[in-house]
LUMRO-482616 format. One record per residue: x, y, z of N, C-alpha, C in turn; residue in one letter. Coordinates in nm, 2 decimals. Layout:
N
NODE    n_xx    n_yy    n_zz   ca_xx   ca_yy   ca_zz    c_xx    c_yy    c_zz  rest
NODE       X       Y       Z       X       Y       Z       X       Y       Z     a
...
# end
This chain:
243
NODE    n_xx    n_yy    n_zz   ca_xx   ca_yy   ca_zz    c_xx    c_yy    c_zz  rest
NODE   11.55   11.77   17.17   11.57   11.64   17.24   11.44   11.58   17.29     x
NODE   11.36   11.65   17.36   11.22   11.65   17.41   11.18   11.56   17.28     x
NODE   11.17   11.63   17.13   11.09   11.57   17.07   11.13   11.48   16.99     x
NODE   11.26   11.43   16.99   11.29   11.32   16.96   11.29   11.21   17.06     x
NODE   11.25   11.22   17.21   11.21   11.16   17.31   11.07   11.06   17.23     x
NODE   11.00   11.21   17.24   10.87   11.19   17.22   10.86   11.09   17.04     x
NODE   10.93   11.13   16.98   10.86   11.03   16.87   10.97   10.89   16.88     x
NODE   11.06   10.88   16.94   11.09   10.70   16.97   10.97   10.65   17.08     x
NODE   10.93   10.70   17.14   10.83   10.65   17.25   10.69   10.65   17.17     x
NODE   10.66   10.73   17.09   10.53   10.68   17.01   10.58   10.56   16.88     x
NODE   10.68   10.61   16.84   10.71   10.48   16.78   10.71   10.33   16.84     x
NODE   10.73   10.30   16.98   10.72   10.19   17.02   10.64   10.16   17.11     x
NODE   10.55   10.31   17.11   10.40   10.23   17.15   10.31   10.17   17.04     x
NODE   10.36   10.24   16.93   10.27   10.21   16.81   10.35   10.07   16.71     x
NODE   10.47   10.05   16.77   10.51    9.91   16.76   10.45    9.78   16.87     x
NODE   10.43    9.83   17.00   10.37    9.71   17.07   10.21    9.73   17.07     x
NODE   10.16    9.82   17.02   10.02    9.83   17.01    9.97    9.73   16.88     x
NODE   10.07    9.73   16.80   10.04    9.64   16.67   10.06    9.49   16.69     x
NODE   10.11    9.47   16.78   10.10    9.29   16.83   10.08    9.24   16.95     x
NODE    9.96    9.29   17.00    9.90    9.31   17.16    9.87    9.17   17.18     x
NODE    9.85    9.08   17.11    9.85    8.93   17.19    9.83    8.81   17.08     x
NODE    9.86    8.71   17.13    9.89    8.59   17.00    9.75    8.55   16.94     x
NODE    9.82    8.52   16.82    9.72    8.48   16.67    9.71    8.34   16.65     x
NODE    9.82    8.27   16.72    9.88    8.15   16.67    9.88    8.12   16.54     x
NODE    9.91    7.98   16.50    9.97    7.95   16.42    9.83    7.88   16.30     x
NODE    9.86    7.92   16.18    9.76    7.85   16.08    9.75    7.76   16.03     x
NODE    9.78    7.63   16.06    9.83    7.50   16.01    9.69    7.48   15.85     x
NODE    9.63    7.48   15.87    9.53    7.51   15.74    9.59    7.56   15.64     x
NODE    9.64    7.67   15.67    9.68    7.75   15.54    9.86    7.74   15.53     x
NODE    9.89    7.71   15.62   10.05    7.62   15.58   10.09    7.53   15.51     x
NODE    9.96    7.43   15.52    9.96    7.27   15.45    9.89    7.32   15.34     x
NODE    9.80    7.42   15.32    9.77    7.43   15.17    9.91    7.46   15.07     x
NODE    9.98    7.58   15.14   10.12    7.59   15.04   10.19    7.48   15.02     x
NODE   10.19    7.38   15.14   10.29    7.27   15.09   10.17    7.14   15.00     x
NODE   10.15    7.17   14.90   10.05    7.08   14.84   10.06    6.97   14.77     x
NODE   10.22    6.95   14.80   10.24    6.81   14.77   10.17    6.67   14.82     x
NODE   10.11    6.60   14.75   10.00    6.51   14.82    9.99    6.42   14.73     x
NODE   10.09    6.32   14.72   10.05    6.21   14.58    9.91    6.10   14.65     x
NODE    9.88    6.04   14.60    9.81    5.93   14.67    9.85    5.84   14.78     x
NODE    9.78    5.84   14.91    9.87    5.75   14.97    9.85    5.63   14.95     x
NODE    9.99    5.58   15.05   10.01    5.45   14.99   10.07    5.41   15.11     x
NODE   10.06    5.23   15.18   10.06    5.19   15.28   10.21    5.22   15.31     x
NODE   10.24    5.19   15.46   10.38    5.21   15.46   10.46    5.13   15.48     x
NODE   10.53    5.10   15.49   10.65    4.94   15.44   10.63    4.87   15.57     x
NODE   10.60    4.76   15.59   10.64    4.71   15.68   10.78    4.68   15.72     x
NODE   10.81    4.67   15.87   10.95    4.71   15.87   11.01    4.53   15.86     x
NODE   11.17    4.59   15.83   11.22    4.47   15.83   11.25    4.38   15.97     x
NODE   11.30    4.32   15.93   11.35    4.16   16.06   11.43    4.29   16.14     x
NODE   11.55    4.33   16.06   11.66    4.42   16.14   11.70    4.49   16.07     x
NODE   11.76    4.59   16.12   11.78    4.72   16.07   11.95    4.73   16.02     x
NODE   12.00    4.64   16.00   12.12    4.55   15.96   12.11    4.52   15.86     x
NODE   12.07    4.63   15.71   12.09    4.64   15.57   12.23    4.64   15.54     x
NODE   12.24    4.53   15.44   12.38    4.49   15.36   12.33    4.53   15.19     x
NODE   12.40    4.61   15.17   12.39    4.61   14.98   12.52    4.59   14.95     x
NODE   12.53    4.55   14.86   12.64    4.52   14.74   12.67    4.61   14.67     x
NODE   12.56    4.69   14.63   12.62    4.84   14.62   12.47    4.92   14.67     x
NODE   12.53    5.05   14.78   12.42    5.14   14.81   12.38    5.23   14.74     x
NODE   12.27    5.30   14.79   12.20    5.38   14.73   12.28    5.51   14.72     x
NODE   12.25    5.61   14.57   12.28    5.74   14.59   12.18    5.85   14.62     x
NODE   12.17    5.89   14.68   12.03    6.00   14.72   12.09    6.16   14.64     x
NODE   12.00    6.22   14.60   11.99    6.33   14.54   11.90    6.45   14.65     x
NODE   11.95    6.55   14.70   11.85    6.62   14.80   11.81    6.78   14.70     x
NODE   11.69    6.76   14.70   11.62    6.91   14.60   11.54    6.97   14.70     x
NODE   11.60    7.10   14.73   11.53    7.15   14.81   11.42    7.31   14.71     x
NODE   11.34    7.30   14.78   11.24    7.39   14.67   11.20    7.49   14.71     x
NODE   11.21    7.61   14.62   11.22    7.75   14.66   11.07    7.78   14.63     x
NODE   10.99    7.85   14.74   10.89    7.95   14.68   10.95    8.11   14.68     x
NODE   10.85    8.18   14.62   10.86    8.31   14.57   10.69    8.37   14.56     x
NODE   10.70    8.41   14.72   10.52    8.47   14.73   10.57    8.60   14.89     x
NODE   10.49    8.70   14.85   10.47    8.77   14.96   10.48    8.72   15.11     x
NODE   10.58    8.74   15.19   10.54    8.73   15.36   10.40    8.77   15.39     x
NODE   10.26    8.66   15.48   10.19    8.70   15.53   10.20    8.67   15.66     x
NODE   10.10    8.73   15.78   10.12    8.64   15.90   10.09    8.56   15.91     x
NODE   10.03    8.52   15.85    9.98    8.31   15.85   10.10    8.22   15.79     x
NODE   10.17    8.26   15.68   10.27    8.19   15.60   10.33    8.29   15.56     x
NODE   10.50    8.21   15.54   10.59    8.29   15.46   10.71    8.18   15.40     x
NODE   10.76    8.22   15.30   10.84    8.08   15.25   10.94    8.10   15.31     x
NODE   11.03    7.99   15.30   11.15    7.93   15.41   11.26    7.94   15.30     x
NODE   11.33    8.05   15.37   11.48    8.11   15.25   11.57    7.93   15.29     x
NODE   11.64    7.88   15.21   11.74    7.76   15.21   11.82    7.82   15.24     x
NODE   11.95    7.82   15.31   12.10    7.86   15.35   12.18    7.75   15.29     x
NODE   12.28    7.79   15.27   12.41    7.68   15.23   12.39    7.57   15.42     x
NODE   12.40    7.66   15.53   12.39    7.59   15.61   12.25    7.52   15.63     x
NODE   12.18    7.52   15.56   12.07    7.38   15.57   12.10    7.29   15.54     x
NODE   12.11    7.32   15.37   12.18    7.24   15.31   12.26    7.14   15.39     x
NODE   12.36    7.20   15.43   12.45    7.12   15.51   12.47    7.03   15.62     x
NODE   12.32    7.10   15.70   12.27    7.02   15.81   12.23    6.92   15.78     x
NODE   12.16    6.88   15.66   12.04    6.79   15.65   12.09    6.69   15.60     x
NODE   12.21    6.71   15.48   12.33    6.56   15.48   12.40    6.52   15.60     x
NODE   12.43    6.61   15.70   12.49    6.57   15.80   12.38    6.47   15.86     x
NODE   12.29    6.54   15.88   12.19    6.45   15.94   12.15    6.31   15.88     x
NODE   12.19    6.28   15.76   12.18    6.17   15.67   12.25    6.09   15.68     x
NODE   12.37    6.13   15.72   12.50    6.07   15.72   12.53    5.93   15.81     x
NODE   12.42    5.89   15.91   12.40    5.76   15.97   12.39    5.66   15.85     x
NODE   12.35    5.70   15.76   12.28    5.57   15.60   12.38    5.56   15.55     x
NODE   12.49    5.65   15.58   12.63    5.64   15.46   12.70    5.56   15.57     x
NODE   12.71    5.57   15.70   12.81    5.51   15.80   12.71    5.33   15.82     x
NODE   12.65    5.30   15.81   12.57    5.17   15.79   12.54    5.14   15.67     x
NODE   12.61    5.18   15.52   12.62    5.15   15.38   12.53    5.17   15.33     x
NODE   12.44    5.24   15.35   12.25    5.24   15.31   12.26    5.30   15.17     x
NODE   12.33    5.43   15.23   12.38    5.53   15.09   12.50    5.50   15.08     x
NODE   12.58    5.52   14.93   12.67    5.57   14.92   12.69    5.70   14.95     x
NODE   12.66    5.76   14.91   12.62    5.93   14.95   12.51    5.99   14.88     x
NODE   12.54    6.09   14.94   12.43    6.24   14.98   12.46    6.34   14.91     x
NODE   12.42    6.40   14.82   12.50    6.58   14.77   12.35    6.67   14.74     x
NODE   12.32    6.71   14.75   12.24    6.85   14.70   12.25    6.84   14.54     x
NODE   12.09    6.87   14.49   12.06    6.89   14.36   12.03    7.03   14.35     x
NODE   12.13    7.12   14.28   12.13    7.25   14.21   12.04    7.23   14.07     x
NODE   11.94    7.31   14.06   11.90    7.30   13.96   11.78    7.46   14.00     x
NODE   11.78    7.58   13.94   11.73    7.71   13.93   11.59    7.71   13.86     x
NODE   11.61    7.61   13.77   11.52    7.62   13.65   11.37    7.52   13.72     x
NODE   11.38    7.44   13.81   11.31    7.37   13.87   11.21    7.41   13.95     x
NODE   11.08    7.37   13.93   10.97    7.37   14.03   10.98    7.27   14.13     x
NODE   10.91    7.32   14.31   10.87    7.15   14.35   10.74    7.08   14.32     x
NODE   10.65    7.14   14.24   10.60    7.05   14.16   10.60    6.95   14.05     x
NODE   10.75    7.01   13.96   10.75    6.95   13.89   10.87    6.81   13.93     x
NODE   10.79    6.70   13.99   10.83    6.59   14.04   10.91    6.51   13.88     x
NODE   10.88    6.48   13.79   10.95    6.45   13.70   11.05    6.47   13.67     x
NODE   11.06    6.64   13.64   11.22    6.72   13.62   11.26    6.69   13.72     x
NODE   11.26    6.68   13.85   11.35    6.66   13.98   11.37    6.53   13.95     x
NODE   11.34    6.41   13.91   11.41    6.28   13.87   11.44    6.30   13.77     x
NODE   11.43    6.36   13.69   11.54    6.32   13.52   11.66    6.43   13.56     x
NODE   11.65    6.50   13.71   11.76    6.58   13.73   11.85    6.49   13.77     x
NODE   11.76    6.40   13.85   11.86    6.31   13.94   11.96    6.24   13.86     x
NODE   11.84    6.18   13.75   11.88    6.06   13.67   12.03    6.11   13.58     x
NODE   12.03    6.23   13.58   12.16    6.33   13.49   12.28    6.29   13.59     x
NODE   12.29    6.29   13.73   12.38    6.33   13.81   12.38    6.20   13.88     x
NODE   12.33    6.10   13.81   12.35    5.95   13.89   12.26    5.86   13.99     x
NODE   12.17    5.95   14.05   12.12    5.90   14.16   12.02    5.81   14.14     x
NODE   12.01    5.76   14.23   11.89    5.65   14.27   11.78    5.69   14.33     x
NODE   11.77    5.76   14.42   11.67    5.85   14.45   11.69    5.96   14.48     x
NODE   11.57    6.06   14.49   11.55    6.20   14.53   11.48    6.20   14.66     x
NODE   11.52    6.32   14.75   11.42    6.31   14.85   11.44    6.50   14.81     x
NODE   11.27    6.57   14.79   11.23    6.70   14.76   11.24    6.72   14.90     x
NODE   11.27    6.85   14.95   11.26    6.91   15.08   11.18    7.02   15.03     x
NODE   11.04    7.08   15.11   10.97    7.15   15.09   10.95    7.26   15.21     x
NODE   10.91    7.35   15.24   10.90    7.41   15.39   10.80    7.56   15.36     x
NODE   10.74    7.59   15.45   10.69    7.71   15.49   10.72    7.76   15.65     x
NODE   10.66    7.87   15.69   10.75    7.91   15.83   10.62    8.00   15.86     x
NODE   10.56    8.01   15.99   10.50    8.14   16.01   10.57    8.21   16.11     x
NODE   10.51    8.33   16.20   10.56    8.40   16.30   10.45    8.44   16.41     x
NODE   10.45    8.41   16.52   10.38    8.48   16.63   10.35    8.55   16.67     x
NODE   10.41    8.69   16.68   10.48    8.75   16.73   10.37    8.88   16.86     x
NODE   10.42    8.85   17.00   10.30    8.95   17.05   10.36    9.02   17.15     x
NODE   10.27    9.07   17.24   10.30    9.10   17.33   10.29    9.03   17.48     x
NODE   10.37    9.07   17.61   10.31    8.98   17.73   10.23    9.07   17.81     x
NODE   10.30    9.03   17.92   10.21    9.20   18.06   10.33    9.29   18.04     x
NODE   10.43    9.26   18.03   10.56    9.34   18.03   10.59    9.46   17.94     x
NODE   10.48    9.43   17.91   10.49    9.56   17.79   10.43    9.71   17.81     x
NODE   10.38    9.69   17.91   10.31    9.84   18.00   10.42    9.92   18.00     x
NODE   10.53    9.84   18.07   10.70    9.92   18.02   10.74   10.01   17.87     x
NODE   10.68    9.96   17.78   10.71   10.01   17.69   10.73   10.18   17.61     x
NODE   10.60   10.21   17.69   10.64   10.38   17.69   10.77   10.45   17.72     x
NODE   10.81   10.37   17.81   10.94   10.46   17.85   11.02   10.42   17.80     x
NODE   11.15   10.49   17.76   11.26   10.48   17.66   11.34   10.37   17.73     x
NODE   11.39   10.35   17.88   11.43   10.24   17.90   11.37   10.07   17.91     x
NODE   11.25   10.12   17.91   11.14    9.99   17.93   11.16    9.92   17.79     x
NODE   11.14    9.99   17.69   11.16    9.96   17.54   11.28    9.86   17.53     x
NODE   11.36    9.88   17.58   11.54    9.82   17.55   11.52    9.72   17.65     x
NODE   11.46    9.71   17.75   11.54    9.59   17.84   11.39    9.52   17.90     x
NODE   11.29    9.59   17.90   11.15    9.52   17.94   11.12    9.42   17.83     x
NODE   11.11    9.23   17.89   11.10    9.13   17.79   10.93    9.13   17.78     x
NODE   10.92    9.27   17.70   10.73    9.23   17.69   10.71    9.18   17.54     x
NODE   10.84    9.14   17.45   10.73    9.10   17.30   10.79    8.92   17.36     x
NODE   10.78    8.83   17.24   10.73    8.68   17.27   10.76    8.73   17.10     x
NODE   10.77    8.63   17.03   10.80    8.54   16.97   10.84    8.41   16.88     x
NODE   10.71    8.37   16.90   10.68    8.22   16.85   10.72    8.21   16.71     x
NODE   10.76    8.08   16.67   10.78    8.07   16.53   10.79    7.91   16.51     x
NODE   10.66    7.93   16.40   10.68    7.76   16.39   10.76    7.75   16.23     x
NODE   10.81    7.63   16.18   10.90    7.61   16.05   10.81    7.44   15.97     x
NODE   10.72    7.43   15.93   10.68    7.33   15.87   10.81    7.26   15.74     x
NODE   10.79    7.11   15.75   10.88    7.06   15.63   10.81    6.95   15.60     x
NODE   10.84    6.92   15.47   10.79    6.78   15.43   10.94    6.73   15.33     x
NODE   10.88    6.58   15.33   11.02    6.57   15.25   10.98    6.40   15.20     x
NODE   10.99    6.44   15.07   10.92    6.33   14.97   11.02    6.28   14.86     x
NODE   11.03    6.13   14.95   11.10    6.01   14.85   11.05    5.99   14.69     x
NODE   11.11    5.97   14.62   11.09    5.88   14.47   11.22    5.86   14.42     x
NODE   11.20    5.70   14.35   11.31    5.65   14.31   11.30    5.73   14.14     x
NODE   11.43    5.67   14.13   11.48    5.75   14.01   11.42    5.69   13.88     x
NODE   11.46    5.53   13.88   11.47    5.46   13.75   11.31    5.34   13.76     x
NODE   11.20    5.43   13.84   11.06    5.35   13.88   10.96    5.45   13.91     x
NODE   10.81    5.42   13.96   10.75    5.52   13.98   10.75    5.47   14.13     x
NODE   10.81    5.44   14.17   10.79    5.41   14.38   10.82    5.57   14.45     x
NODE   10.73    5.56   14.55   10.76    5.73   14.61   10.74    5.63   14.76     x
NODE   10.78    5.70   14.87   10.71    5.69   15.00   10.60    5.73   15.04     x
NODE   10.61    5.76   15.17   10.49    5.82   15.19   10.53    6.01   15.24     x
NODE   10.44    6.09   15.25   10.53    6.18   15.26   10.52    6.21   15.41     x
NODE   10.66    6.27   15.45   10.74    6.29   15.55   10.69    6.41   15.64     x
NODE   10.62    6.47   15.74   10.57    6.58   15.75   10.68    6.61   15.92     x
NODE   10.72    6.69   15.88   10.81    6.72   16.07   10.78    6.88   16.05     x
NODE   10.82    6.90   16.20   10.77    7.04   16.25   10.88    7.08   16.32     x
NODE   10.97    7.25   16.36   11.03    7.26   16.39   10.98    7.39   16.47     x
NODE   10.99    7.44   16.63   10.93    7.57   16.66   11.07    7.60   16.78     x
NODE   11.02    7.72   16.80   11.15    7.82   16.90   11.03    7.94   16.96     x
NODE   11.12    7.98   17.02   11.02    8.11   17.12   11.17    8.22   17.16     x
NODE   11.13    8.31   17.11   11.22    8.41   17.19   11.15    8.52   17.25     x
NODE   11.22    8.55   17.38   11.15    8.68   17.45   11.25    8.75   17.48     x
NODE   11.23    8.90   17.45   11.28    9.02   17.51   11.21    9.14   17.52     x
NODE   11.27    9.26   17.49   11.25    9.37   17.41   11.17    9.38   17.26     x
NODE   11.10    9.47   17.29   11.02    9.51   17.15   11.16    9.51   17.04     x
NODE   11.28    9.60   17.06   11.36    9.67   16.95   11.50    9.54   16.94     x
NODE   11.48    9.43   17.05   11.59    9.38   17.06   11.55    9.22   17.01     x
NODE   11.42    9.18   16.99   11.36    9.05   16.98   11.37    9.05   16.79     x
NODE   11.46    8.97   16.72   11.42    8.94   16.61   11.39    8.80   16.53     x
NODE   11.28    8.86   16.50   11.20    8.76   16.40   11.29    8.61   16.35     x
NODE   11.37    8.68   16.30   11.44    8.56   16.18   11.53    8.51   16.28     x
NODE   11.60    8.57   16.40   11.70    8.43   16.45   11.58    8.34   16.53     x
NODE   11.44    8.34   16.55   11.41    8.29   16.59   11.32    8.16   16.49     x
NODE   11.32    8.21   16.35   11.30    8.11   16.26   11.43    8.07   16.24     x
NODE   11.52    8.11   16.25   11.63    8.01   16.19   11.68    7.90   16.31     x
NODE   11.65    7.94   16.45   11.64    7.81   16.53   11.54    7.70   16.49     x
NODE   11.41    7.74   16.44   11.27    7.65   16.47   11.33    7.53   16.34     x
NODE   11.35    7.67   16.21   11.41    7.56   16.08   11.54    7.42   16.13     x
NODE   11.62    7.48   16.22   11.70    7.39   16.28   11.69    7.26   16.31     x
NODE   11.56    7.30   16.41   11.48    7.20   16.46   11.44    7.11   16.36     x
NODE   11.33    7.16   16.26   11.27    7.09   16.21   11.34    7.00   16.07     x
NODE   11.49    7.06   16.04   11.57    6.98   15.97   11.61    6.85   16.02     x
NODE   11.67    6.87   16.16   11.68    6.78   16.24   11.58    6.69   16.25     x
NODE   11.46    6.71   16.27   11.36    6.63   16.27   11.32    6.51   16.14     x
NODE   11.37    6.62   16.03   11.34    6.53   15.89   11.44    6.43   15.86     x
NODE   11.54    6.47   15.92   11.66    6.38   15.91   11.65    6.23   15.97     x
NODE   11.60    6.29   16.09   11.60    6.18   16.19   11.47    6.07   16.13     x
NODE   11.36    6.13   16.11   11.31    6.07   16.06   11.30    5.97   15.90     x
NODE   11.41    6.03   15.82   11.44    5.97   15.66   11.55    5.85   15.73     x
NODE   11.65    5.86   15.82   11.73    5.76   15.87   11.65    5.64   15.94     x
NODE   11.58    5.67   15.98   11.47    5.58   16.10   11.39    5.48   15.96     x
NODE   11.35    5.58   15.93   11.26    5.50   15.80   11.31    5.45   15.66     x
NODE   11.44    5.50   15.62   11.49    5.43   15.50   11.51    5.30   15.48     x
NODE   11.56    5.24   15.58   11.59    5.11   15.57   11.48    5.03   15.55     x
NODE   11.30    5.09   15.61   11.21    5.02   15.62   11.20    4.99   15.46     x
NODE   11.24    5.08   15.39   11.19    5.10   15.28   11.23    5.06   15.15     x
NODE   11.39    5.01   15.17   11.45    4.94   15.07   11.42    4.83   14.99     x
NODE   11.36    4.75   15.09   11.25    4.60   15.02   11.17    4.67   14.89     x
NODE   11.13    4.81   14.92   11.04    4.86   14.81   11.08    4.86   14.68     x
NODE   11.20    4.97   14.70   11.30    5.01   14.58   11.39    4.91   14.48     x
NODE   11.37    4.96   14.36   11.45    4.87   14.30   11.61    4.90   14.30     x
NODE   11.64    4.76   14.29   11.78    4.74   14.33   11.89    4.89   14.24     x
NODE   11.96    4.92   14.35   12.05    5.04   14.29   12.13    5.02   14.20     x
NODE   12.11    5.12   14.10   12.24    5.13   13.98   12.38    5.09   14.00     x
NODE   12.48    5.03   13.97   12.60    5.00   14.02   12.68    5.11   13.96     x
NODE   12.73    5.18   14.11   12.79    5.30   14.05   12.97    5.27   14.08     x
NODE   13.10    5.36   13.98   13.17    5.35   14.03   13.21    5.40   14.18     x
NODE   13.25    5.36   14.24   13.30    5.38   14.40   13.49    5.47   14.43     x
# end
């Protein structure tokens, strides 16, 4: 018993010895993975009022894009959930209740890059839409210690002493192009972060990205609703779809 004492207590000294204080966050090397970067281009002047009438609305197509690279602590790619998915049309759903869109659905497609901007509109253009908006994201982690962690030797300190911290930020971008033109916006950059503290054995990593991702869905949302309508003057008039 003694020596199973003794190796959970080196075990979790040799767990809070490995994240003794913050690294922060790499924004350099985050924005390098998201390397989407067309040329910019001015941003729409906004309209008289935000009191868009179409005759027939737009259909938006949402492609969200998977990377496939090693977790580092600077960067790690941002897994999609059915519930992101889900959030991010909810969050859209102001442009359908003010006729902006017709609707919103998610573009399935496996075989797709988010570089390859082309296939993502001739995907659109298969399934009807008028435009695409790519959702892109990377995520890092924090993760340290505070003063509370002196506790940690001891087998109860471990479980209830709040000496780890972390931080977690969720980067997104999210980039317009019409379907049937070469018009794009400009691209969309929002941030989403969370902090959790407790226990070395009880603090984990991912519910505390999957709050920051929350965030930062929310954010892009809010922002594609705020700015769409600026942007319709741009776009060419929408396909007349049946209703």
């Amino acid at each position: 018993m003694v020596q199973l004492l003794t190796i959970v207590a080196s075990f979790i000294f040799a767990l809070s010895a490995g994240c003794a204080s913050s690294q922060g966050f790499d924004r350099t090397v985050m924005n390098e993975v998201l390397h989407v970067e067309p040329a910019p281009i001015p941003e729409s002047q906004p309209l008289a009022s935000h009191g868009v009438h179409l005759s027939t609305p737009f259909r938006l197509g949402v492609f969200f894009v998977h990377h496939d690279f090693p977790h580092r602590q600077s960067v790690r790619a941002v897994e999609w959930a059915a519930r992101d998915r889900d959030q991010l049309l909810r969050e859209l759903a102001p442009l359908q209740d003010t006729h902006v869109l017709q609707d919103a659905f998610v573009l399935m497609d496996a075989t797709l890059r988010g570089e390859d901007i082309s296939g993502i509109r001739q995907s659109g253009a298969r399934y009807g839409v008028d435009v695409v908006l790519i959702v892109d994201g990377v995520a890092a982690v924090d993760r340290y210690n505070n003063s509370f962690a002196w506790l940690y030797p001891t087998l109860i300190g471990a479980y209830l002493a709040p000496g780890t911290e972390s931080d977690t930020l969720v980067m997104i971008t999210g980039n317009l192009w019409a379907v049937r033109s070469e018009w794009h916006a400009p691209i969309q950059t929002v941030e989403g972060t969370s902090k959790l503290v407790g226990s070395a054995v009880l603090v984990e990593d991912i519910a505390a990205l999957q709050e920051a991702k929350r965030h930062a869905i929310q954010a892009l949302g809010q922002r594609i609703v705020d700015r769409f309508p600026h942007w319709i003057q741009e776009l060419p008039p929408p396909a007349p779809h049946s209703r």
